[in-house]
Every structure is written in structure tokens, then in C-alpha cells.
C-alpha positions in Angstrom: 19.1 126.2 101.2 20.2 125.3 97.4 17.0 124.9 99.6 18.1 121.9 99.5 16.6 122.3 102.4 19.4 121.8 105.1 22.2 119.5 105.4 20.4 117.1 107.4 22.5 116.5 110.4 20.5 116.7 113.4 17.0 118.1 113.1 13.4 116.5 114.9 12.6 113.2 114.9 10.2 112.6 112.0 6.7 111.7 112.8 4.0 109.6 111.2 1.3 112.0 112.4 1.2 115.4 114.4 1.3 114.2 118.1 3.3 115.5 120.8 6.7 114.1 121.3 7.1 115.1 124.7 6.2 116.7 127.3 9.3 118.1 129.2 9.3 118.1 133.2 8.4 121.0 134.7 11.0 123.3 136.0 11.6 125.1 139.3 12.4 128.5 137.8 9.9 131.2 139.4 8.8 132.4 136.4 5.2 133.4 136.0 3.2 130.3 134.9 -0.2 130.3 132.7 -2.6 131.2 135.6 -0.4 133.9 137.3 1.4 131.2 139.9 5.0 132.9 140.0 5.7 128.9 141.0 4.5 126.9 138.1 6.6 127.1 134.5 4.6 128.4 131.4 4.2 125.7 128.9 4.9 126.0 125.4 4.0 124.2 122.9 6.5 123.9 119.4 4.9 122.9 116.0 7.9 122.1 113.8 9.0 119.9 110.7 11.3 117.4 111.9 14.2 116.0 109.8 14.8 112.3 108.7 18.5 111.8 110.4 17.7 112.6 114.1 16.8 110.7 116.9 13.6 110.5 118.4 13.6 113.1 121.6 12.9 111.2 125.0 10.6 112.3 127.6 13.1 112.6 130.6 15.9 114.5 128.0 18.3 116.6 130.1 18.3 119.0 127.1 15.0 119.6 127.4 15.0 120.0 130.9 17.8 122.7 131.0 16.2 124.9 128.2 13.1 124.1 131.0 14.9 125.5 134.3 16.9 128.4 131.8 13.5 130.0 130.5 10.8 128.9 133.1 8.6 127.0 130.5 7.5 123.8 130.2 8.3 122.6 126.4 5.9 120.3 124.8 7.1 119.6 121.3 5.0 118.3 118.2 6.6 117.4 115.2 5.5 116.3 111.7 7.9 114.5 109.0 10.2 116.3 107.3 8.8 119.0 104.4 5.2 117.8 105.4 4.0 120.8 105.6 0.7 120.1 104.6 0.2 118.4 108.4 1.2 121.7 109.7 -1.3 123.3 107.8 -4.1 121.1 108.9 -3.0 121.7 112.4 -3.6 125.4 112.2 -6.5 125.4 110.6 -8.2 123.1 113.0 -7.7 126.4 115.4 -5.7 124.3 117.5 -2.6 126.5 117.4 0.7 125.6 119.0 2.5 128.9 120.4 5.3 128.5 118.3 5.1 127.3 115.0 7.7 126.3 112.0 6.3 126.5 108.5 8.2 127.1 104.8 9.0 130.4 103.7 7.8 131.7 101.3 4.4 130.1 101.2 0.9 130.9 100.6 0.3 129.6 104.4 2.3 131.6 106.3 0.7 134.4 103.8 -2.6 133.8 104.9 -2.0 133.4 108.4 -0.3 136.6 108.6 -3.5 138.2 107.0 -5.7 136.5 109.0 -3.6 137.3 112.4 -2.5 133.8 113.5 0.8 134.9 113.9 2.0 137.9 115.9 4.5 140.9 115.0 7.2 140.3 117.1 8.4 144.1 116.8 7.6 144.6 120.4 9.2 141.9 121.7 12.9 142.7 119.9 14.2 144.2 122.9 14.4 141.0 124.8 15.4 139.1 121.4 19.2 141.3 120.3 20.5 137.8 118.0 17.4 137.8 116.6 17.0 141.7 115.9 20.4 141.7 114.8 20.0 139.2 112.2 16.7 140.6 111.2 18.4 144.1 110.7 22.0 143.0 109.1 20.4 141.4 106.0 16.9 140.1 106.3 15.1 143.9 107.1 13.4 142.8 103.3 11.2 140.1 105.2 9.6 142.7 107.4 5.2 143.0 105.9 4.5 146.7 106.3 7.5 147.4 108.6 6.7 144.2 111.0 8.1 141.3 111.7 6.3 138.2 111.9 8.7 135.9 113.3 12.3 134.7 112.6 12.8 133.8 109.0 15.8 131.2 108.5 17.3 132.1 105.0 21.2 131.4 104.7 22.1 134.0 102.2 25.4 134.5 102.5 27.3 131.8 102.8 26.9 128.1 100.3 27.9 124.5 99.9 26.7 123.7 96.5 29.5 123.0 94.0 30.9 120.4 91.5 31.7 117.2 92.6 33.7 114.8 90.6 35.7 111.3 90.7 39.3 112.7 91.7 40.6 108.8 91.3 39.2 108.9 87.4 40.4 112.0 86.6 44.4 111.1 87.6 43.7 107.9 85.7 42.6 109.6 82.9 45.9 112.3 82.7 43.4 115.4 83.4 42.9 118.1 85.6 39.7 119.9 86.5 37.9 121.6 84.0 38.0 125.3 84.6 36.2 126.1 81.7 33.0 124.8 79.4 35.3 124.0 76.9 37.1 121.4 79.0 34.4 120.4 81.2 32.7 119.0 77.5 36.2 117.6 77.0 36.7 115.9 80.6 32.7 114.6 80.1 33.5 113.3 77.2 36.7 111.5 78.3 35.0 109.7 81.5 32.1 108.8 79.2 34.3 107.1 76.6 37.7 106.3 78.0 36.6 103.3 80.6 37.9 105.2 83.4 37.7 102.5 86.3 38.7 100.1 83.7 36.5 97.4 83.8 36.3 97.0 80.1 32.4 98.3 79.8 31.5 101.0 77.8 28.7 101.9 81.6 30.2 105.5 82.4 28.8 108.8 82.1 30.1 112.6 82.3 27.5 113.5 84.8 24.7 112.6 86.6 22.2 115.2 88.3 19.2 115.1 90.6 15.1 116.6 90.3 14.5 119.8 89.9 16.0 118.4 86.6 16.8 122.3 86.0 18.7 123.0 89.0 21.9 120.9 88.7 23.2 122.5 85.5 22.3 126.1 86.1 25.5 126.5 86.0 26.1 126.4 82.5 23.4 129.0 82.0 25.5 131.4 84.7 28.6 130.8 82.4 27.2 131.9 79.1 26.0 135.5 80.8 22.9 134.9 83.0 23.6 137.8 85.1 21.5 137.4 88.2 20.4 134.3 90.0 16.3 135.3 89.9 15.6 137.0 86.7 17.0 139.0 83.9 16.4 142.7 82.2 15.7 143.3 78.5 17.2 145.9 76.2 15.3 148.5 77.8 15.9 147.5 81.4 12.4 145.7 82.3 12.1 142.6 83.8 11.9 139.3 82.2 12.0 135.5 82.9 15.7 134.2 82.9 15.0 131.9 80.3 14.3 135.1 77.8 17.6 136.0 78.5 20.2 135.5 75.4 22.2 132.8 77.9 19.7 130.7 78.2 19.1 129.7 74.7 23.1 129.4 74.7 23.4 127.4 77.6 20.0 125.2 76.4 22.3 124.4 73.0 25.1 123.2 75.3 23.1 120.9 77.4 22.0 119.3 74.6 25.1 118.7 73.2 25.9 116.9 76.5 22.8 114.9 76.0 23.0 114.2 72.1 26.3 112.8 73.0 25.3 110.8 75.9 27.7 112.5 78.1 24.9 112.7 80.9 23.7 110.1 82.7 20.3 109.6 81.1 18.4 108.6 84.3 19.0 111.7 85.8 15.5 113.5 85.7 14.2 110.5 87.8 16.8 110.5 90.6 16.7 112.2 94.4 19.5 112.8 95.8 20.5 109.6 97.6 19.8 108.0 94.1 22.0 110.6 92.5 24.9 109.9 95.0 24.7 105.9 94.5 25.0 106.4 90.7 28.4 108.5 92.0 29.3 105.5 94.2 28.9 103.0 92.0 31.1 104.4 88.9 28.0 105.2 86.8 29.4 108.9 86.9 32.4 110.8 87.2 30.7 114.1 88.2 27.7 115.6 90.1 26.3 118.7 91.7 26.8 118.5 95.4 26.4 119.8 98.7 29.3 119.5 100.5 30.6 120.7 103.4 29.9 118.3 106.0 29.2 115.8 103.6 33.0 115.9 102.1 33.7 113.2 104.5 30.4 111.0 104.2 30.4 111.2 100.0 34.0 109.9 100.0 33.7 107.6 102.7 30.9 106.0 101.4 32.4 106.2 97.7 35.4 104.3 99.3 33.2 101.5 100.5 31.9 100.4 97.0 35.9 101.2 95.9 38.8 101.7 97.8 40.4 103.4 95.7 37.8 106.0 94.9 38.4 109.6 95.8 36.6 112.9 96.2 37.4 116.3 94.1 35.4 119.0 94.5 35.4 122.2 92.6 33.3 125.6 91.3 31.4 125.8 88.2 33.4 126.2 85.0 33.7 129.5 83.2 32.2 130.6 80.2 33.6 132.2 77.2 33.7 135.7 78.5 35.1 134.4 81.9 31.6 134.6 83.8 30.7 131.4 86.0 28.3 130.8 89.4 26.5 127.8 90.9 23.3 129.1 92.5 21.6 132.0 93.2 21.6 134.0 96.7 18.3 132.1 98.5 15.3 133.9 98.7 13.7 131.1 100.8 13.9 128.6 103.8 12.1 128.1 106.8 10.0 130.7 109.4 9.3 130.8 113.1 6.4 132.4 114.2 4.5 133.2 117.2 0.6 132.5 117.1 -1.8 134.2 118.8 -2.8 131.6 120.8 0.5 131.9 122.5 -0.2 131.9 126.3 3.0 134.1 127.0 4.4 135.4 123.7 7.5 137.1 125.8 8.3 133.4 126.7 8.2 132.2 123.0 9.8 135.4 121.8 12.9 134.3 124.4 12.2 130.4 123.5 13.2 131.4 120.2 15.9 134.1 120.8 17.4 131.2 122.7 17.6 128.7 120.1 19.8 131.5 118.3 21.6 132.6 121.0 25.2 131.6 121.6 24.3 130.2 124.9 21.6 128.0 123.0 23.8 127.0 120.4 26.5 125.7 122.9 23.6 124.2 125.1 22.4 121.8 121.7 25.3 121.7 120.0 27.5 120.3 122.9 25.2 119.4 126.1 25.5 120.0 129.7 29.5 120.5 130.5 30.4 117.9 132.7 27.9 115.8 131.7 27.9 115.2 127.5 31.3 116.6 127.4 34.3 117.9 129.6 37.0 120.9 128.0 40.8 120.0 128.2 41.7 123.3 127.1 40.7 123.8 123.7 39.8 120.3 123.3 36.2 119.1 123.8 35.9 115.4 124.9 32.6 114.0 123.8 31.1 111.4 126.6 29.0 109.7 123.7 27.8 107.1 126.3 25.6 110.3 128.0 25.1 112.0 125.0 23.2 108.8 123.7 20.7 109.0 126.6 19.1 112.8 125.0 19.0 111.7 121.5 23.1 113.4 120.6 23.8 112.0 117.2 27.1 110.1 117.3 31.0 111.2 116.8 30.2 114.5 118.5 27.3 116.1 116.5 24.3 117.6 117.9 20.7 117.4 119.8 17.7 116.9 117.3 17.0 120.3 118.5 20.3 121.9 116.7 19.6 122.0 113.6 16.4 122.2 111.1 13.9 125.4 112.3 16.4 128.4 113.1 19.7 127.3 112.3 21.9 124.7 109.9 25.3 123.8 110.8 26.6 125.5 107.3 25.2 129.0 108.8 27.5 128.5 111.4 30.5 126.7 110.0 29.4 124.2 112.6 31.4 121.5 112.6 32.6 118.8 115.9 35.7 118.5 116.5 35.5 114.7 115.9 34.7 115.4 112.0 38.1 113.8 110.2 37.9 115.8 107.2 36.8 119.3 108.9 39.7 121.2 107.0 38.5 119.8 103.5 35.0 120.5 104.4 35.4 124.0 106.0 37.3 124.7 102.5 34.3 123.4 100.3 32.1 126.6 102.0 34.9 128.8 101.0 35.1 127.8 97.6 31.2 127.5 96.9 30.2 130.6 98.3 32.6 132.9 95.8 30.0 131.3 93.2 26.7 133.0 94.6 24.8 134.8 92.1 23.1 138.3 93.4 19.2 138.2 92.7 17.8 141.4 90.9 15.0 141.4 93.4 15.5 140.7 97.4 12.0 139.3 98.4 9.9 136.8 96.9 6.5 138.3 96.0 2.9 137.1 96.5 1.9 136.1 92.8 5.3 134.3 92.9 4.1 131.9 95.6 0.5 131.7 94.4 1.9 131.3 90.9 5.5 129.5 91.2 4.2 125.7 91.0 2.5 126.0 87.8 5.0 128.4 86.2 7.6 126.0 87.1 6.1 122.6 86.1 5.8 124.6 82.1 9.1 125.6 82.6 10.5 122.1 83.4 8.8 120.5 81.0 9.7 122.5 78.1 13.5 122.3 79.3 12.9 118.7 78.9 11.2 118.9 75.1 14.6 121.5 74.2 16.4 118.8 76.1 15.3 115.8 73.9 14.3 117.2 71.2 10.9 116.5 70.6 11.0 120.4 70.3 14.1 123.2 68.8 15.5 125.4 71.0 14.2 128.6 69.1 11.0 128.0 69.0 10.5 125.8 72.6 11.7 129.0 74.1 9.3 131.5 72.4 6.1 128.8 73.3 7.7 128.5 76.8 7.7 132.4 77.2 3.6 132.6 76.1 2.4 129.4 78.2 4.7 130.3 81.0 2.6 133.8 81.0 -0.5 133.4 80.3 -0.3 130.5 83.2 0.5 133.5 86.0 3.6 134.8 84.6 2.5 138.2 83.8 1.2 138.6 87.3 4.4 137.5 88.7 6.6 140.0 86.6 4.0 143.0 87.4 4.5 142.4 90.9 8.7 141.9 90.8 8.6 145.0 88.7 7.2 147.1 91.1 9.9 145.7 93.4 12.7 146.1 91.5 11.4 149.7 90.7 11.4 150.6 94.1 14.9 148.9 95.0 16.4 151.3 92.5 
């Protein structure tokens, strides 16, 4: 939740500014309200990220208005763009707190507002909250700050979509089969780069094309050539050190750069998001790229398919290395966290709002609608009535209310798929394939120096990939310089604190 952040079917509506959305009706539930009257609902207001795919929520939404009448509250919802955090921050400072909040996790915020009591344990409230207590206690019970629980913390950590994608079509035309090790991915690279595979007589292909963090799509390789664990690594005498002091990286870092001396890798790559990425796959520039897949099997080949017909997606794990090791990504450490403030009028109603949005009745509830009304069963089937799901904001060809997906949940945590999707066999196959290529971390939390620290140690780390990558500097010696800047620059406080951790795991 590669952090990637989420497959990005279905969140908020993004917003230029933080304003509220909408202000749902009222329900008839006799719930206690704000000032004691058993007859009016308790409002609650839901600070959240939205996400740039989803339609904007309307004021009279029937989704809305069930979660209204289900709960007894009145939802108001404010929502900021997608990742713009910053807004959210602003927001709670101004002491203007919403009684349910979203912010990134880890992060310095949510760090100080726990400190500083803006957001409440919700220990006491985990008896009316069991799919949130279980989760908590099946495999996020490291997240808890001195035995509490500051709200729901959405990490997927078990499960992954992020593999190798490449041109099936080129690869047939070609006479070759997917690499399966470093020695034929170089070979397979090198044929795409050189052997005109779509045959339009240019000498314009590449091996491989990646995405910013320039780092992350080719991690891989590092994974191949021994790096044991997907967060950091252990000398001789067991203490812990930054990956790239580990004896793989250097290996991996001479590999790279053989891709890259050869021009087997598209050279643009360090500059490209991932929509700029994908078009370079689209438009033959390159016959392989790190991908999330899942339910994006279908839209990747679909709109390869629209620049050539012919085109088709492959998708596989990452190569092995010489001693048969290989992985993809490391377990996540980090995602998103729901909280309740302490300005929370009823913080048993937004302990329930949130249990809700987890709960199997909640998922159905966004996920499909109002039986009847967005959709009818015929036995096993569901029949999507797209004409009423369009009226509360339902993205189209069966998929969900901007309310699915984005603060608590993804549709890859749940295997989530409509039954509309036309390639859910090949997509539901993707997660099974990229999850057997997790890496274990050494350490299961993120520490504090790591998020005070982690932007600048990372910007010295990119850049000096880049210098070993080019190089303007040799391996040997970029690495040893990397290993003093990167700490002196907050390193050493970083490794103090995981060291302590990792003594204690043991």
C-alpha cells in the first residue's frame, strides 16, 4: 500500500479546499442526539482524504441516508484532495476538530496529536467495535502506543498486487518465455531493446520502464541477490544496519547499471508517475514495468489494446537470483489511520461509525447499495441497476460508493471485485501470485526518528542511487559516502531506536 497508496477505485471526491461536502438528512432513529433529545440524530462530522476516481457525493444520497437511519447520526462529511494531508493538518490545528478524522500513518501528525490528546484511545470502546478489535488483535496489536489504541490503522500486510508486468504480444514475437531468473530477465531486456519487437523498423524500444521513487520499481533485483528482509539488514555480528550496507545491494547496484550502461531501461524513467509510466507501456516504448495489478489487469490491457490491438498483458513475479532467492516488496509498515478526536460529541457513535465502515453489513451497504433499489439478487447473481446507482455517486459497471474504498478499506484487502469485472479470474490470480513475493521486515513498527528522520534520509539515499546509477560516482565508494551522509543526516538516530525494537522482538 506498495503504499502505492490504494488502487484507486472508488474513494471521496477530491476537493479544492476543506469544505463540507454534505450534510446528510437527519434520520428518525431514536438515538440520543447532541443535547440529550432521544429524538434528534447525533451529528458527526468525517475529516478524510478523498481519492481522484470517485464521484462527488450528493446531498440527498440514499447511502448516506441509510448509514443515517442505521446508526442514529447525522454525517456531515469534509474532504480534502487526495494525499493532501497538509489541509488536514491545518484543519486540526485551527482547533476546529472533526469527530472523525483520516490522516497518513505513520506521520509526525498523528504523532503529535496523540501526545497532545487530540485523538482518543479507543480501548474502551472495543466492545461495541469486534471487526475492528479483531483486526487490531490478529496482526496490527504492534500499532497499540503504551498498550492503547488510538484509532483504526488501515495497513494491508498480508496480502499484495505489485508484480512484473510485461508485453505478452512482444515476447511471443520475439520466441521467448518469461524470464524466471536475472540472467534471462538481462537477456529478455536486451532482446525487446534491440530486436524491434512491434516491428516498426525503429530502433525506439526499451527493456523497462519504471516510475518515482526511482528506487522502488527495481527493488527487486536487490531481493534476488540476498537482501533478506524488506526494511533493513544485520551485520556480521547481528546489529542493525541500512539495507544498502548489505552485500546485495552493492550486487544488485552493479546489475542496474549494467541495464543502464546498455540502455536497456527506459531512460526517462526517474521523471515519470505512474500514469506516465503506463503510457510509455501503451505506446510500445517498453516491454516491461512494475505494476499493480489486480483490478487493473483488465484496465492496463484494455487500454494497451486501444493504442494496439494486438497488444496483450503478461504478468509475472520477480526473477530469481543466483542462489534461487527473489521478492517484490516488502510487508507494509504504513497506510492510512482513523481516529477519534476529542472533540467528538459522542465518541461511542464514531467508534460504531467506524466499526461500521468495516463491518460486513457496511461493506455490503457501499459496496452494493440498497437491495432492491441499486441492485436485485437472482440467486447468486447480482444485477446492477446502474441507472439508481448513478443517482448516489456508484462508479459504473458495478463498483462501489465513494465511501468504499480509501480510509478503512481497499478492494485488494478484500479481494473485492463486481461481478461485472471481465477479467476477475486473471485479476484475482495476480493477488495470488504477488503476494508469495512479500518480504518479512526485521522490525514490525515504524519508529519515531524514522518519521522525523525518513524524508531527508531518503532524498541522500535516492540521490546517491542515482550518482551509482550514472556514474558520476563508483559503486564502492558511492556506497561508503551514502552510509556517512545518510547518518550523520538522522541515520544514527533511526538505527538506535529500530535497535531497541528489534532487541525487544527477540
Amino acid at each position: 500500500m506498495k503504499f502505492y497508496r490504494k488502487s484507486t477505485m472508488s474513494g471521496l471526491v477530491a476537493a479544492a479546499m476543506i469544505v463540507p461536502m454534505l450534510a446528510a438528512c437527519g434520520s428518525s432513529s431514536t438515538s440520543e442526539g447532541d443535547n440529550g433529545n432521544k429524538d434528534e440524530p447525533t451529528k458527526l462530522v468525517f475529516m478524510t482524504t478523498g481519492d481522484v476516481a470517485a464521484a462527488g457525493v450528493k446531498p440527498d444520497d440514499r447511502i448516506i441516508a441509510e448509514i443515517n437511519k442505521t446508526l442514529g447520526i447525522d454525517l456531515v462529511l469534509k474532504v480534502v484532495p487526495e494525499n493532501a494531508y497538509d489541509k488536514i493538518n491545518v484543519a486540526m490545528a485551527t482547533g476546529d476538530l472533526p469527530d472523525v478524522v483520516t490522516i497518513n500513518y505513520p506521520s509526525n501528525s498523528l504523532s503529535q496529536w496523540i501526545k497532545e490528546g487530540l485523538v482518543l484511545p479507543i480501548n474502551d470502546y472495543l466492545g461495541s467495535m469486534p471487526t475492528v478489535k479483531q483486526k487490531l488483535e490478529s496482526n496490527l496489536s504492534w500499532t497499540a502506543v503504551n498498550g492503547k489504541y488510538y484509532g483504526y490503522p488501515f495497513i494491508e500486510n498480508e496480502k499484495s498486487n505489485y508484480m512484473l508486468a510485461y508485453r505478452a504480444d512482444w515476447l511471443d514475437a520475439l520466441g521467448l518465455k518469461p524470464p524466471t531468473n536475472l540472467d534471462e530477465l538481462y537477456n529478455t531486456m536486451k532482446a525487446i531493446t534491440t530486436q524491434d519487437p512491434d516491428k516498426n523498423g525503429k530502433n525506439d524500444t526499451y527493456g523497462f520502464t519504471s516510475r518515482k521513487p526511482v528506487t522502488a520499481g527495481l527493488d527487486f533485483v536487490f531481493y534476488a541477490n540476498g537482501m533478506p528482509y524488506g526494511d533493513w539488514a544485520l551485520d556480521e555480528s547481528k546489529n542493525v544496519i541500512p539495507k544498502f550496507e548489505h552485500p546485495s545491494f552493492q550486487k544488485g547496484m552493479a546489475y542496474i547499471k549494467k541495464l543502464w550502461d546498455e540502455k536497456l531501461i527506459e531512460p526517462e524513467f526517474m521523471l515519470n508517475d505512474i500514469p506516465m509510466k503506463e503510457q510509455k507501456f501503451y505506446q510500445g516504448k517498453a516491454g516491461m514495468m512494475d505494476a499493480n495489478l489486480f483490478r487493473h489487469v483488465n484496465r492496463i490491457e484494455t487500454s494497451l489494446q486501444k493504442v494496439n490491438p494486438q497488444g496483450k498483458l503478461g504478468y509475472m513475479g520477480p526473477p530469481a537470483g543466483p542462489d534461487g532467492k527473489a521478492g517484490m516488496a516488502g510487508v507494509q509498515k504504513s497506510g492510512l489511520f482513523t481516529a477519534i478526536t476529542k472533540n467528538a460529541k459522542n465518541p461511542e457513535k464514531a467508534a460504531k461509525f467506524i466499526e461500521f465502515m468495516l463491518s460486513a453489513k457496511g461493506r455490503e451497504l457501499l459496496q452494493l447499495g440498497i437491495e432492491n433499489v441499486h441492485y436485485t439478487k437472482q440467486g447468486d447473481k447480482i444485477v446492477y441497476n446502474e441507472e439508481e446507482r448513478a443517482k448516489d455517486s456508484f462508479a459504473s459497471s458495478g463498483w462501489s460508493h465513494p465511501l468504499a474504498w480509501g480510509s478503512v478499506m481497499w478492494p485488494l484487502t478484500q479481494n473485492y471485485l463486481p461481478q461485472t469485472e471481465p477479467q476477475a479470474e486473471r485479476a484475482k490470480d495476480s493477488v495470488s501470485v504477488a503476494s508469495k513475493y512479500l518480504v518479512t521486515n526485521l522490525v514490525n513498527v515504524t519508529t519515531e526518528a524514522e518519521t522525523e528522520f525518513g524524508g531527508v534520509v531518503g532524498e541522500i539515499y535516492t540521490q546517491y542511487f542515482m550518482n551509482m546509477l550514472t556514474g558520476k560516482i563508483d559503486i564502492e565508494k558511492g556506497t561508503a559516502e551514502l552510509s556517512k551522509k545518510w547518518r550523520e543526516q538522522g541515520g544514527n538516530k533511526i538505527l538506535e531506536e529500530v535497535s531497541k525494537v528489534y532487541k525487544t522482538q527477540k
